[in-house]
C-alpha positions as CSV (number, residue, x, y, z in Angstrom):
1,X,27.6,-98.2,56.7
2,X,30.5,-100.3,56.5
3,X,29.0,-103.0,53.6
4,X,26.5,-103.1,50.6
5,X,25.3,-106.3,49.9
6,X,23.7,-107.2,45.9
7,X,21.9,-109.6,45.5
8,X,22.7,-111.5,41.9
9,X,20.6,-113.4,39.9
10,X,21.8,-114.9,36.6
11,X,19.0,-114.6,33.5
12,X,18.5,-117.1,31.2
13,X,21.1,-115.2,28.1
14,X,23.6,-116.1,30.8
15,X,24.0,-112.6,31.9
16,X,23.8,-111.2,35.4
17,X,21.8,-108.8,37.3
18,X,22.7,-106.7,40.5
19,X,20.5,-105.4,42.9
20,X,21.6,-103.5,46.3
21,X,19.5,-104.8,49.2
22,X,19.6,-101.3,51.1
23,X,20.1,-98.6,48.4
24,X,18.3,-97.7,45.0
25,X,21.4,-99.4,43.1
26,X,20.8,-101.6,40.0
27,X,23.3,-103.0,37.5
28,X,23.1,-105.6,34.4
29,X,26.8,-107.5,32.7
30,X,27.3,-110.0,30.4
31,X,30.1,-111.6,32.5
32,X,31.3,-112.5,36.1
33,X,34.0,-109.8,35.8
34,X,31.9,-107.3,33.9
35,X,29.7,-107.3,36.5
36,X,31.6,-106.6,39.1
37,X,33.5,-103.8,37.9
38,X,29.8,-103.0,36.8
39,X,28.8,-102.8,40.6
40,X,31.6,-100.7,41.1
41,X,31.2,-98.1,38.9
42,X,27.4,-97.9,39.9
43,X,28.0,-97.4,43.5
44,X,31.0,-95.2,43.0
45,X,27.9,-93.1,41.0
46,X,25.6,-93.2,43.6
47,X,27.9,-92.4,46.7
48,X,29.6,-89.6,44.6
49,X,29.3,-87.0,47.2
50,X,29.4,-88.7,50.3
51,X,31.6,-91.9,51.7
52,X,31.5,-95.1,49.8
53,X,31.3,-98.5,52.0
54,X,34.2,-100.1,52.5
55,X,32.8,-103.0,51.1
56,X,31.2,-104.7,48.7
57,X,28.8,-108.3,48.8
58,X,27.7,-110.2,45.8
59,X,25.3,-112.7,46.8
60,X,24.6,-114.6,44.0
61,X,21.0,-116.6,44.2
62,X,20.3,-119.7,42.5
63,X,16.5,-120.3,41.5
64,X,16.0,-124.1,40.6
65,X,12.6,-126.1,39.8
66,X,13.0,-129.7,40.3
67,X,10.1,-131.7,38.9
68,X,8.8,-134.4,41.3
69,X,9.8,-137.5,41.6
């Protein structure tokens, strides 16, 4: 597996959430750059005895409701 791809969402507190697309990986930050040393440190857990990916995705997903016109 050469990449991991989270999907972000940002919650209303501003914070952010991390979900991996293909494995059991979850991770929750406060910040941009909290969370992706966040993501980090989770998958560096949940690879610990086997070969991390060389890379990394964070696909952040914007959920809008537009009222009608």
């Amino acid at each position: 597996m050469a990449e991991l791809v989270f999907e972000v969402t940002q919650e209303a507190d501003g914070g952010y959430c991390a979900e991996c697309l293909t494995h059991e990986i979850f991770t929750q930050a406060n910040s941009w750059e909290e969370l992706r040393e966040n993501v980090r440190e989770a998958v560096r857990a949940y690879f610990f005895d086997s070969d991390i990916p060389g890379q990394i995705r964070l696909h952040l997903v914007r959920d809008e409701m537009l009222a009608p016109l």
